[in-house]
C-alpha positions in Angstrom: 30.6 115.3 73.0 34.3 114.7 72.8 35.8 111.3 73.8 37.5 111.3 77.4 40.8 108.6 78.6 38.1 107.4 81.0 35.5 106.3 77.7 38.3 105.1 75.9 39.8 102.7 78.8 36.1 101.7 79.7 36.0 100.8 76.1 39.3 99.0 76.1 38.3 97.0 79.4 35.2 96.2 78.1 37.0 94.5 74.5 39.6 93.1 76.9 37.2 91.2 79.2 35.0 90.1 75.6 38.3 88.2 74.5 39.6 86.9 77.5 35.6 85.3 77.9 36.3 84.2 74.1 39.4 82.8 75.1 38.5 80.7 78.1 35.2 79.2 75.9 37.9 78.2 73.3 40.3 76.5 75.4 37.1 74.7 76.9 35.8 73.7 73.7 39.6 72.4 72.6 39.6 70.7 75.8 36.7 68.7 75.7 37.1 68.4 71.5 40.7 66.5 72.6 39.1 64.3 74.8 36.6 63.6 72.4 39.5 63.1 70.1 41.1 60.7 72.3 38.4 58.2 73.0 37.4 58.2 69.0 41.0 57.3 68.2 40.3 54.2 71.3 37.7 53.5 69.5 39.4 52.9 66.4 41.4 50.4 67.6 38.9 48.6 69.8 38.0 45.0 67.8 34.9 45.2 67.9 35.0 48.3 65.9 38.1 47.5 63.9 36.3 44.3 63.0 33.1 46.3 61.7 33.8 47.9 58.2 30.8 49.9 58.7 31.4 51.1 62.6 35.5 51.6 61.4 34.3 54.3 59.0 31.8 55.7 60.7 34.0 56.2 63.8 36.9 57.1 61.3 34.6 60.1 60.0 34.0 60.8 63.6 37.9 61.3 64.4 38.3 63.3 61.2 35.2 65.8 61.5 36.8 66.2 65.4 40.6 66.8 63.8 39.1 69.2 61.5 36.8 71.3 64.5 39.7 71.6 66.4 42.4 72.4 63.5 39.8 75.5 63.0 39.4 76.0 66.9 43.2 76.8 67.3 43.7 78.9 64.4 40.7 80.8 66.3 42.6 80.3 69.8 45.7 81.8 67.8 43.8 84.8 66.6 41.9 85.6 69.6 45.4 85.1 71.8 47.1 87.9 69.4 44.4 90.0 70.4 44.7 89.4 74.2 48.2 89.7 74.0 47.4 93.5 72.2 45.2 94.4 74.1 46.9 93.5 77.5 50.0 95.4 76.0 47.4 98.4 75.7 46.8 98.6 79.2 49.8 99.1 80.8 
């Protein structure tokens, strides 16, 4: 059966509304990963864990592993942004 405008702009909508619900779970996963980051990097400088060797480095590792998840969270934000930003352009 052939394609019709009206499959190919449910199909469109359909991708759109997938990223933009991909978008808004990353920007609420960055969110809540900066405050995370925030309050490990407290942490860090709190005396009772500065004083610690072992709590320093484990809370250390903690602000690293959270630096890295979110490094790899906004590339993803960047792709999945492009790709709004496309498909948006598509729909005019």
């Amino acid at each position: 059966f052939p394609v019709t405008i009206g499959t190919i702009n449910k199909e469109h909508k359909k991708e759109l509304q997938k990223q933009q619900r991909i978008f808004q779970q990353l920007e609420a996963k960055i969110a809540q990963l900066q405050k995370d980051q925030a309050t490990t990097q407290e942490s860090l400088a709190h005396p009772d864990v500065y004083a610690n060797r072992e709590k320093f480095q484990e809370t250390e590792k903690k602000y690293q592993n959270i630096t890295a998840e979110l490094n790899l969270l906004h590339k993803e934000y960047e792709v999945v942004f492009e790709k709004l930003m496309e498909l948006e352009a598509g729909s005019e």
